[in-house]
Backbone as a printed PyTorch tensor [residue, N CA C, xyz], in Angstrom:
tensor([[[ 33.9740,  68.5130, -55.5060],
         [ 33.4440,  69.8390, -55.2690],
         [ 34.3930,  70.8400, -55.9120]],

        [[ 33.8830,  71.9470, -56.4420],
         [ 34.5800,  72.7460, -57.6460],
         [ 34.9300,  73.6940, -55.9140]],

        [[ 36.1590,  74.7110, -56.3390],
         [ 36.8100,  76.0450, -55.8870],
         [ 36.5100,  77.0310, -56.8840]],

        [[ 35.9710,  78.1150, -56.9590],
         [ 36.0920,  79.0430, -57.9300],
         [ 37.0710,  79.6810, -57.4430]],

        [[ 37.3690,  80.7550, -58.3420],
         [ 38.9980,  81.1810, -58.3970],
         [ 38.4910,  82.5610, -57.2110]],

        [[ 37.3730,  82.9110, -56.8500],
         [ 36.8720,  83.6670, -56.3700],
         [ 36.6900,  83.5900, -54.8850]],

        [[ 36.2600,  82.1100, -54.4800],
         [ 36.4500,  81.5340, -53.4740],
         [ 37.8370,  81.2690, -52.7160]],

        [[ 38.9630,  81.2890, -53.7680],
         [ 39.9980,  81.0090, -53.3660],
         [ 40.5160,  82.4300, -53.0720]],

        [[ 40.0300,  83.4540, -53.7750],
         [ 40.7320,  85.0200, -53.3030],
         [ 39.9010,  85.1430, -52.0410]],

        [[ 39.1510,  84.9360, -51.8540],
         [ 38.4860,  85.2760, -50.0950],
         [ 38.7680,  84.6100, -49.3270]],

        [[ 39.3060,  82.7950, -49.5190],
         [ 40.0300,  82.2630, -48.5310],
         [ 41.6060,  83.5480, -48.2960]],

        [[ 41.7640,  83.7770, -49.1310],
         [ 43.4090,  84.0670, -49.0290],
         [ 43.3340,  85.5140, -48.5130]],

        [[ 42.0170,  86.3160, -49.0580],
         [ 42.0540,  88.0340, -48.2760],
         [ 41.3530,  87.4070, -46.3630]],

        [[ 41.2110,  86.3830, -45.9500],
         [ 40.5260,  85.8580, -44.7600],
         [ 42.2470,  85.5400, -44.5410]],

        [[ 42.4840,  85.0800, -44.7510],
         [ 44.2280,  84.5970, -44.5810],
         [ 45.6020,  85.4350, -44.3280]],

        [[ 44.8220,  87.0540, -45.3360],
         [ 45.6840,  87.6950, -45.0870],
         [ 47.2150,  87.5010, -46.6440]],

        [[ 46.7720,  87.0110, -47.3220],
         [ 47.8540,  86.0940, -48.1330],
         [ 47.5610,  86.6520, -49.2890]],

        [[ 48.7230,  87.3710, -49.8380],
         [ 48.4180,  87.7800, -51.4350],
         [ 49.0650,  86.4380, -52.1150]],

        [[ 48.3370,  86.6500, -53.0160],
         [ 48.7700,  85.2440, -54.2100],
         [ 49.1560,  85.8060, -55.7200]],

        [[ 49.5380,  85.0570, -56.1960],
         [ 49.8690,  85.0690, -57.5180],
         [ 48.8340,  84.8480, -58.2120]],

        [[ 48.9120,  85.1840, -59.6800],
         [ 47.3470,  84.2600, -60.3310],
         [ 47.8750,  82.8510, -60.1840]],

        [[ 49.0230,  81.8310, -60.7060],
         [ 49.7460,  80.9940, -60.8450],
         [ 49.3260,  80.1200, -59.5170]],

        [[ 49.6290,  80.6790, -58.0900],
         [ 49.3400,  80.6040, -56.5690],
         [ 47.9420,  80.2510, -56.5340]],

        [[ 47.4740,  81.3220, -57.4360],
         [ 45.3180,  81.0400, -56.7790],
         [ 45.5090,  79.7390, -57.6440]],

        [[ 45.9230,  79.4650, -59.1290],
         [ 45.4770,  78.2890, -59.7960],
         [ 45.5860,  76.8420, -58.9770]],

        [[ 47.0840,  76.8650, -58.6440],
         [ 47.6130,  75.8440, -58.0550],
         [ 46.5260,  75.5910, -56.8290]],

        [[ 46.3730,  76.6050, -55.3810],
         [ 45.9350,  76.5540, -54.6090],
         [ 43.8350,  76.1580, -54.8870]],

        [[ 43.3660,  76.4050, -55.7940],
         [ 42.3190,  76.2640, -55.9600],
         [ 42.3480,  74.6470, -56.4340]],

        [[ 42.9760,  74.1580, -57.5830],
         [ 43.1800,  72.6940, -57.5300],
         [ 43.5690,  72.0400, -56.3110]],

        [[ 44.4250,  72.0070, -55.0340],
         [ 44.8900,  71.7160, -53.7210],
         [ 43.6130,  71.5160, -52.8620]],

        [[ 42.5780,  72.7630, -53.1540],
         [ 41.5970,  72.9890, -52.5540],
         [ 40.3430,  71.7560, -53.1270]],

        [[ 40.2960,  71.9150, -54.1210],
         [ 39.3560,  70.7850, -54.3850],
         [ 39.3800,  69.7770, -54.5050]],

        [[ 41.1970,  68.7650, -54.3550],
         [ 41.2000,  67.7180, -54.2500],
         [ 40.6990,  67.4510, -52.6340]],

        [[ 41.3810,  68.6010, -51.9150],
         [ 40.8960,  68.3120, -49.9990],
         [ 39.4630,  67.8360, -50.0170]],

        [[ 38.5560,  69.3000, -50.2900],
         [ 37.5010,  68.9910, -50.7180],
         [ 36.6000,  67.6350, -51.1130]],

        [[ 37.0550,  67.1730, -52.4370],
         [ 36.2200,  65.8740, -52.7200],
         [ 36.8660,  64.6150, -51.8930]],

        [[ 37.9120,  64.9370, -51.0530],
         [ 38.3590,  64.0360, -50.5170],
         [ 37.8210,  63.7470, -49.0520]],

        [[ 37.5130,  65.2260, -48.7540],
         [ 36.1280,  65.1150, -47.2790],
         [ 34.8120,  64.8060, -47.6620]],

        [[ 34.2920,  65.2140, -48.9210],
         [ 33.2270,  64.7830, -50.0710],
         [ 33.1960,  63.0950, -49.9550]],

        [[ 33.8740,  62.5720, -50.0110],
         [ 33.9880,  60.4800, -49.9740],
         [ 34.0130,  60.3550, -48.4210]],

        [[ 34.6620,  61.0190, -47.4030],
         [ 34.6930,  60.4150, -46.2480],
         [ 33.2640,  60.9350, -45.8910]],

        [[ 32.3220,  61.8750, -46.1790],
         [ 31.1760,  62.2910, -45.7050],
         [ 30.1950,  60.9390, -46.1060]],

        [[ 30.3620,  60.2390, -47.5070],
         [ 29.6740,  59.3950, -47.5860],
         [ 29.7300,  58.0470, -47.1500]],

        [[ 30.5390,  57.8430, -46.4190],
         [ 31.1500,  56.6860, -45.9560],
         [ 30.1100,  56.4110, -45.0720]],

        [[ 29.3250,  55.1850, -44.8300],
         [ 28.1130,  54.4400, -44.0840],
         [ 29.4570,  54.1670, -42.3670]],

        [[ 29.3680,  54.4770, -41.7750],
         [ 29.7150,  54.3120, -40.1940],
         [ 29.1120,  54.1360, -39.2480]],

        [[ 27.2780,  54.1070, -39.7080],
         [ 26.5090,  54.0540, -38.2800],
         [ 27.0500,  52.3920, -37.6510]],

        [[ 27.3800,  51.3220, -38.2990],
         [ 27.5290,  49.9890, -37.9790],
         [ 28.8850,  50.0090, -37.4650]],

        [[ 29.7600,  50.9260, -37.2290],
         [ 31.3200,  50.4690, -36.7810],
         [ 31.3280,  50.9730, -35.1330]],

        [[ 31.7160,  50.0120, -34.5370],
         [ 32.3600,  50.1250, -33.2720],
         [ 33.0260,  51.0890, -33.2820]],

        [[ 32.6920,  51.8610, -31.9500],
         [ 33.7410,  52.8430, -31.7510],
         [ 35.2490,  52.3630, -31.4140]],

        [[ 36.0970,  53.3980, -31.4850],
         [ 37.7790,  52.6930, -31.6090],
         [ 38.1420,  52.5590, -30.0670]],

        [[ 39.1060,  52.0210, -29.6890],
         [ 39.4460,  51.9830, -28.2450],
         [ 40.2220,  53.2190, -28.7530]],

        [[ 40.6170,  53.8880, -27.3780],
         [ 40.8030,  55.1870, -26.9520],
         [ 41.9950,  54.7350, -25.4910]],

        [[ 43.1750,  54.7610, -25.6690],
         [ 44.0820,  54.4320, -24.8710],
         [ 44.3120,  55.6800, -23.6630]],

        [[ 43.7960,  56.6500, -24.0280],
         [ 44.0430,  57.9340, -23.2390],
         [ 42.6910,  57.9530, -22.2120]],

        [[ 41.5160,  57.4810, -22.9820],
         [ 40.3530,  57.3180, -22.0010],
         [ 40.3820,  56.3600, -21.1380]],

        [[ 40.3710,  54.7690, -21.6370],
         [ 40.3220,  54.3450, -21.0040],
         [ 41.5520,  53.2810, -19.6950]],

        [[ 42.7090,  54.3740, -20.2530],
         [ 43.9970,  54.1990, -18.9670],
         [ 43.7620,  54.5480, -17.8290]],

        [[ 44.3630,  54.1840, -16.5990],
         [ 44.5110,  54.5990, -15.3470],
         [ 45.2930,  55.7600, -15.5000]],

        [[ 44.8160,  56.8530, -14.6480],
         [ 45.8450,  57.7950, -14.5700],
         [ 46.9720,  57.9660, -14.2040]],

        [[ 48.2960,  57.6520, -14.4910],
         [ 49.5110,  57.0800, -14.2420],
         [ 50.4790,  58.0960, -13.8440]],

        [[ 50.1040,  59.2570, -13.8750],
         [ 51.1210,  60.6340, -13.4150],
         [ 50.6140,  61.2990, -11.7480]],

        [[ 51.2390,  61.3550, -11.9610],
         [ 51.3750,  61.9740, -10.5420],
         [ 50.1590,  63.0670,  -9.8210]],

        [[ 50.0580,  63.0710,  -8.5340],
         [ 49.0160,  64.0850,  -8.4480],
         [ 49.4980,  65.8290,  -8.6800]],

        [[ 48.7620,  66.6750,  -8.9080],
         [ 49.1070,  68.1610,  -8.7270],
         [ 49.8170,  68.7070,  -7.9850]],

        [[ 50.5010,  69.0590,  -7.3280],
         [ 51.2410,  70.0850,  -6.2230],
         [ 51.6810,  71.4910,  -6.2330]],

        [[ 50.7010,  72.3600,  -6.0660],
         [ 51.1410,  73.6990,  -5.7970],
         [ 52.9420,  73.6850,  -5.0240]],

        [[ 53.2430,  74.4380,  -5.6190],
         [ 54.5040,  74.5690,  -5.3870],
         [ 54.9600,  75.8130,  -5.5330]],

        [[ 55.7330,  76.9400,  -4.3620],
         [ 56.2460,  78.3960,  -5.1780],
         [ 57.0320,  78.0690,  -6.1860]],

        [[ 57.2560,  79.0300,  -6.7540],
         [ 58.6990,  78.7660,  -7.8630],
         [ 59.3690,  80.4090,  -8.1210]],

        [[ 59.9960,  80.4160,  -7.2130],
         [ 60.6650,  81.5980,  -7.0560],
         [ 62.1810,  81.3200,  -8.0780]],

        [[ 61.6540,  81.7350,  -9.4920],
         [ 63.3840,  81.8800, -10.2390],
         [ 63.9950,  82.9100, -10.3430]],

        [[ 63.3950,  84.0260, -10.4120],
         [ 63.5100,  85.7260, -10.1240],
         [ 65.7440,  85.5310, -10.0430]],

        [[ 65.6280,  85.4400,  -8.4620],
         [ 66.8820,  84.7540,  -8.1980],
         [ 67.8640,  84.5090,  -8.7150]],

        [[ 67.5680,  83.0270,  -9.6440],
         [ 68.5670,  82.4680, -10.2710],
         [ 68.7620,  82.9770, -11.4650]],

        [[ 67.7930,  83.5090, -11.7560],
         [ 67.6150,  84.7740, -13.2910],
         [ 68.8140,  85.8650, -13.3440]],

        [[ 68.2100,  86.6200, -12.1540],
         [ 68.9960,  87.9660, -12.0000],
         [ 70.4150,  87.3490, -11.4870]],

        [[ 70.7130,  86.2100, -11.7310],
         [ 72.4600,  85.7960, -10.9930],
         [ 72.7600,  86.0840, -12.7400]],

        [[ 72.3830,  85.7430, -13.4520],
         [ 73.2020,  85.1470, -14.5490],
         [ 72.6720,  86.3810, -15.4500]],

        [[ 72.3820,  87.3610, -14.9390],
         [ 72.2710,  88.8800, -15.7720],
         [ 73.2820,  89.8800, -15.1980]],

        [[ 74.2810,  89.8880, -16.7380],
         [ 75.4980,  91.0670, -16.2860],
         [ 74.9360,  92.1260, -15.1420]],

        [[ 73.9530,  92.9020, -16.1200],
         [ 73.5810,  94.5220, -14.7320],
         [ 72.1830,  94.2730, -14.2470]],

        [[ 72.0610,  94.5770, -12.8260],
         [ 70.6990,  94.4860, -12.2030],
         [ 70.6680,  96.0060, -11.6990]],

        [[ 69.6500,  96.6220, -11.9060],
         [ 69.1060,  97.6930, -11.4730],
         [ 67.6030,  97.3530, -10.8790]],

        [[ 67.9430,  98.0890,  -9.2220],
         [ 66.4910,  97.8420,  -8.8870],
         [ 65.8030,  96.7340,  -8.9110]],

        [[ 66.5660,  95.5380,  -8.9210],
         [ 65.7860,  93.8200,  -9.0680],
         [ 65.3250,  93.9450, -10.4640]],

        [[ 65.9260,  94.4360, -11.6400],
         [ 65.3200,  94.0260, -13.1450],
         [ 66.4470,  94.3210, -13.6800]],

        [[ 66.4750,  93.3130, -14.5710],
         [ 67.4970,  93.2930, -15.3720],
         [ 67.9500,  94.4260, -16.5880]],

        [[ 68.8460,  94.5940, -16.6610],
         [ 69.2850,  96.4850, -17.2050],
         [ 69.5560,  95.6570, -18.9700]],

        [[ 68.9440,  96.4340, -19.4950],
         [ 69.2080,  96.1990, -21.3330],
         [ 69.2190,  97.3260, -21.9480]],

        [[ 69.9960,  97.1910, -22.8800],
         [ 70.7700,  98.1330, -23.8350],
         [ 69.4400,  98.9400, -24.8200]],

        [[ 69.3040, 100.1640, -24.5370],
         [ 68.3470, 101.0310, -25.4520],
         [ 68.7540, 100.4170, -26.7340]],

        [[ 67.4750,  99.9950, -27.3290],
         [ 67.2110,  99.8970, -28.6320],
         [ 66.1930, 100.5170, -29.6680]],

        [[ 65.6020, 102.2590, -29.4610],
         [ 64.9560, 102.9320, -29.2470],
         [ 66.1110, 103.8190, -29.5760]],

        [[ 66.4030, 104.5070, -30.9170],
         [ 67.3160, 105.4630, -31.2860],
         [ 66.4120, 106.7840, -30.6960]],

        [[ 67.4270, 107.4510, -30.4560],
         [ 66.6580, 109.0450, -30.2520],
         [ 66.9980, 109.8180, -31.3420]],

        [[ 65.4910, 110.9200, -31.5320],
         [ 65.8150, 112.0850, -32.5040],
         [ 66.8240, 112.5320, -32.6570]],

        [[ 66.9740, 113.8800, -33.4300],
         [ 67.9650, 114.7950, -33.4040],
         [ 67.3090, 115.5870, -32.3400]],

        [[ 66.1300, 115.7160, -32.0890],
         [ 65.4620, 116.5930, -30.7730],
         [ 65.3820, 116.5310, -29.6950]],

        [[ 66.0330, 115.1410, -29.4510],
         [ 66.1160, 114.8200, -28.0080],
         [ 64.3390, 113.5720, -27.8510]],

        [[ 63.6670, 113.7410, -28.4720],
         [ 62.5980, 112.9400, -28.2010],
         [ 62.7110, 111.4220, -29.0610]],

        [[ 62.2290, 111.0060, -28.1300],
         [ 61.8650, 108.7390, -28.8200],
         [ 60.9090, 108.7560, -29.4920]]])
């Protein structure tokens, strides 16, 4: 299956991704080897194959049950924070101010 070089600029403005021309070339060849390579697995005859065993389906569930549990770390948090103000931890303005006095 062909990529036009056109197809590959709308994958990449969908992506967000400026490219090179060099980038679209490369990436448009990348693209159409994927391509004809899902192109052969589409034709592949599978109605006759057994499905695969599935070790996750058909295991016993071996972990443990659920348990609501509190989890109060708040605590052990605010031990190991130099300044606490008010139960929250105090951090250094990183938010320069004007010359006007305003953020």
């Amino acid at each position: 299956m062909s990529m036009s070089k056109e197809d590959v600029e709308a994958v990449a403005r969908l992506a967000y991704l400026r490219l090179s021309e060099d980038e679209i070339r490369e990436l448009q060849e990348d693209l159409e080897v994927i391509l004809d390579y899902i192109g052969r697995l589409d034709e592949m005859e599978i109605d006759d194959l057994p499905p695969l065993f599935n070790p996750v389906v058909s295991a016993d569930n071996v972990w443990r049950e659920d348990e609501i549990r509190g989890a109060n770390i708040t605590g052990a948090f605010l031990r190991g924070v130099p300044e606490v103000v008010d139960g929250h931890p105090r951090v250094p303005r990183v938010v320069a101010q004007s010359e006007e006095g305003e953020e």
